[in-house]
N, C-alpha and C positions, 0 to 999 in steps of 0.2 A: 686687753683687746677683746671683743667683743665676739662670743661665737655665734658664727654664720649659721641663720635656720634655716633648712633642707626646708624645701617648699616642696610638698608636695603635687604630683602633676593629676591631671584630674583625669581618670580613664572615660574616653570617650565610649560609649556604647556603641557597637555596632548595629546598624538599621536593616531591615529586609532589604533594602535594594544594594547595599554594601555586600551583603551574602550572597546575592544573585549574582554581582560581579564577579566574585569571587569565586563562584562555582561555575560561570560563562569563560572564565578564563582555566581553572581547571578540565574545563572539557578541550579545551582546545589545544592545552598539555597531553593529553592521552590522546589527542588528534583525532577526537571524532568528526563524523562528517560534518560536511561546512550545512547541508539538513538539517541533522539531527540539532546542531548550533541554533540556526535559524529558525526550529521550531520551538525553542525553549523561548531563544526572545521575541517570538510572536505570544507564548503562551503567558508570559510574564506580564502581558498588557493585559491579559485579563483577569491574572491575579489580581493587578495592583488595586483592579475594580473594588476587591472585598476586601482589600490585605493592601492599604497604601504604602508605598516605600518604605516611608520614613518612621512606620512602626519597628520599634525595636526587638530585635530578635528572642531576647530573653520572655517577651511577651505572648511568645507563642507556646503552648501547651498543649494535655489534652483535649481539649475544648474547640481547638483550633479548625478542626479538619470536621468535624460533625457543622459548623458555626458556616464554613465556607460552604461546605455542598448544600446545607438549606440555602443558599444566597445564591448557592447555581442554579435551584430548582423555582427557584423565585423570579428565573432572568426566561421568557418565553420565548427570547430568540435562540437557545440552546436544546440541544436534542441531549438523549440520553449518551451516547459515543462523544459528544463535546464535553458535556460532565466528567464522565472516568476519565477521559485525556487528559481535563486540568486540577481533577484531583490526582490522581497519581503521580503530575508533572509538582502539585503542591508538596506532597512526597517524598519525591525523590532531592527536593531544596532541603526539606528539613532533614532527612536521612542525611544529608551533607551537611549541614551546620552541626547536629549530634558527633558526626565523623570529625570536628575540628573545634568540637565539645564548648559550641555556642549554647548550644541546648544539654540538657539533660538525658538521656537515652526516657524514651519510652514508646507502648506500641501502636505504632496510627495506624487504626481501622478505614478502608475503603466500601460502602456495600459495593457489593455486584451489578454492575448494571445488565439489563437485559439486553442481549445482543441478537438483533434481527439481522437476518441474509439482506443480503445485496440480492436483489433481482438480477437474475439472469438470462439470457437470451433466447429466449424460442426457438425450437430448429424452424419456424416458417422467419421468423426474424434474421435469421442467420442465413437465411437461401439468398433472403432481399441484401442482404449486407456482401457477401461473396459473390452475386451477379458482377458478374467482370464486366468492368462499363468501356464502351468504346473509344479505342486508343486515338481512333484517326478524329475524335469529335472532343474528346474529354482535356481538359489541363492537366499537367502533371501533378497538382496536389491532389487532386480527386483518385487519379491514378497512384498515386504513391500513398494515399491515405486505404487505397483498397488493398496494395500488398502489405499495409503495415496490420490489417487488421485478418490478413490469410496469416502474417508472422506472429501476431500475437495468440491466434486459436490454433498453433502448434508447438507453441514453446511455453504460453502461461506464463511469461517473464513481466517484470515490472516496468513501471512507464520510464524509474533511471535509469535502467538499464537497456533497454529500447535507446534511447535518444544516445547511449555511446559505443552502442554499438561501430563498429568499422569494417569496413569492404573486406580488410584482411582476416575480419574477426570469419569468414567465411570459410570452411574448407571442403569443398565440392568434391575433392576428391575421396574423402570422407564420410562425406555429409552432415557435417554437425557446425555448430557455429559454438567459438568461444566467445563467452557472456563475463568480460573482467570485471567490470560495473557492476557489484551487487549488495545487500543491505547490508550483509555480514562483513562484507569484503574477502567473500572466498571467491575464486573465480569457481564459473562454472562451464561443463561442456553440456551440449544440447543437441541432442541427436535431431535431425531434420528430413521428413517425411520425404517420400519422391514427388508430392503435389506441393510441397514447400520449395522444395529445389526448384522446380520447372518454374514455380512464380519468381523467385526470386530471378532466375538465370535471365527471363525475360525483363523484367523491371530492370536490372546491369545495363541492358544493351540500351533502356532511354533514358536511364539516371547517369552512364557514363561515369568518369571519377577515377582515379585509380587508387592504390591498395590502403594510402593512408585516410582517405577522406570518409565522413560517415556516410551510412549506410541508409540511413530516412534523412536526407535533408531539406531546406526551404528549394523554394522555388531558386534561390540563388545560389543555391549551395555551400550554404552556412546550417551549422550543426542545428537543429531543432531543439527547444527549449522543452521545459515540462508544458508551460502554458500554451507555448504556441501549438505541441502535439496535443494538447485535450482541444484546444481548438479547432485544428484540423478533424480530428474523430467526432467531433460535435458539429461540426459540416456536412461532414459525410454523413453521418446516423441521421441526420435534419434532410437531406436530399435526398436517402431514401424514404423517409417518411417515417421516421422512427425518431420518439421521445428520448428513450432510456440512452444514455451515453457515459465514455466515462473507460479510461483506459482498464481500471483495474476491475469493473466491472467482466471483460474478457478473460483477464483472470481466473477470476469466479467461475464463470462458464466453461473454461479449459478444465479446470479442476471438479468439478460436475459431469460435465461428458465424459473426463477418463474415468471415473465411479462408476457411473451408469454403463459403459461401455467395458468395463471387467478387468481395468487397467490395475494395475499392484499399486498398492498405497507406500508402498517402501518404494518404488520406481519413482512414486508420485512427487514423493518428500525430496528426491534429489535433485528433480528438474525444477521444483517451485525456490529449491534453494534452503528448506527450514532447514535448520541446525538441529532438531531432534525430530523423531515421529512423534511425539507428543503433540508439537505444532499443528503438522499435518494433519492430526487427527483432531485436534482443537477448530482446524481451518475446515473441515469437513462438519463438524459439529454444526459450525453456522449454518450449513447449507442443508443439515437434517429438515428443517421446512420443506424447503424445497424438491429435497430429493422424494422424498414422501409424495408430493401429488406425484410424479414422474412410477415409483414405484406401484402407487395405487392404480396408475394406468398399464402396468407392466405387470399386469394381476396373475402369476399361474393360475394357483389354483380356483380361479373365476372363470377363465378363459379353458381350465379343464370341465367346469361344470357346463359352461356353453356347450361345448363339442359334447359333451356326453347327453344334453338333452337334443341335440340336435340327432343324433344316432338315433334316439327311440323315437323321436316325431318320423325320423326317415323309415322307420320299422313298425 
């Protein structure tokens, strides 16, 4: 009788878009945000631009990752903050195929990209913006878009966390509003000024609602989305007569005014949420442009040289 030969079976190679699957479902076993998910597979559309699917994994190397950022810097629809996103996002794919030893272990270089400040708010900007507009004439979005933007330049919180917030998240007898929505997924408590109070306590009485429902909703009182809240702030900043908009831009400006206004950077770091002062101080770093004109105008010892010529002209 004739012995049977063992056929050997052909090992398919695994493709880049096979790895991505497989690292999209990985994330979603450690249960990160359905976000953080959905910016990988937005950012994967513009891999596939330089790095198409169906390249095989084993093909990628040193060469890889210098090969892609010339192909990002070559694309003029991207700014330098798009670039590091989708290199480090190309990174963090191949650090997982290494990790499930598709790849060989070796070390991918990112340069630095240059990181400029987000523009911040002017205090004559910010007067136009906090003009309380009239209630007996104004719609509720307009109204509801001006205490969302008195709750965002006292608390510095983010645009997800904003949209889930809730009524009960309020404690007035306290004054602080708990913030469960946040990037880490720590909750957070938020102490709330006595000019936060009053606006909110007043906006209650025409938002109505009770303990479970949110806190900034639509005109119909359905929870606000991220896009519909950039849109509503994009109305509002457009009706005052102001360009610059942009939830996190307030942010920015929160974190700027408590600097300049002499607020503790270790207080700073637990209301914005970062998980170290390192952060904090990374997040401040950006705003050294900025804070600089503000300082140069905040000149002591210039403004001691005025007053001291001003003495001897008066003598």
């Amino acid at each position: 009788m004739a012995k049977k030969k063992m056929k050997m079976c052909a090992v398919t190679e695994k493709t880049f878009a096979e790895g991505v699957a497989e690292y999209l479902l990985d994330c979603k076993a450690r249960n990160l945000r359905q976000g953080t998910i959905a910016h990988y597979q937005e950012a994967v559309k513009q891999i596939y631009k330089r790095l198409p699917p169906e390249t095989p994994i084993s093909a990628l190397n040193e060469k890889t990752m210098p090969e892609f950022i010339i192909t990002l810097r070559d694309d003029p629809n991207l700014n330098e903050v798009s670039m590091g996103t989708y290199a480090r996002d190309l990174k963090t794919l191949m650090r997982f195929f290494m990790k499930c030893e598709y790849l060989p272990y070796f070390e991918i270089q990112i340069p630095k990209a240059d990181r400029h400040p987000i523009e911040t708010y002017t205090d004559k900007e910010l007067r136009l913006l906090l003009k309380k507009p009239d209630v007996r004439r104004c719609n509720f979005a307009t109204y509801r878009s001006w205490a969302v933007i008195n709750f965002l330049l006292s608390t510095g919180i983010r645009q997800n966390s904003l949209v889930n917030i809730k009524i009960k998240d309020l404690d007035f007898d306290n004054n602080i509003v708990y913030v469960n929505v946040t990037k880490n997924r720590k909750p957070l408590i938020i102490p709330l000024n006595e000019d936060i109070v009053k606006v909110l306590q007043e906006y209650l009485k025409y938002r109505g609602g009770v303990s479970d429902d949110w806190l900034f909703c639509s005109t119909y009182g359905e929870q606000l989305t991220r896009s519909s809240s950039y849109h509503a702030i994009w109305d509002y900043c457009h009706l005052r007569g102001l360009d610059k908009t942009g939830v996190h831009r307030f942010r920015h400006t929160f974190a700027k005014k408590w600097v300049i206004m002499g607020g503790s950077v270790v207080t700073l770091q637990k209301i914005l949420g970062h998980s170290s002062l390192a952060i904090t101080e990374n997040y401040l770093n950006v705003l050294t442009s900025d804070l600089k004109k503000d300082l140069e105008e905040i000149n002591i010892i210039r403004s001691l040289k005025q007053e001291h010529i001003k003495v001897n002209k008066a003598v």
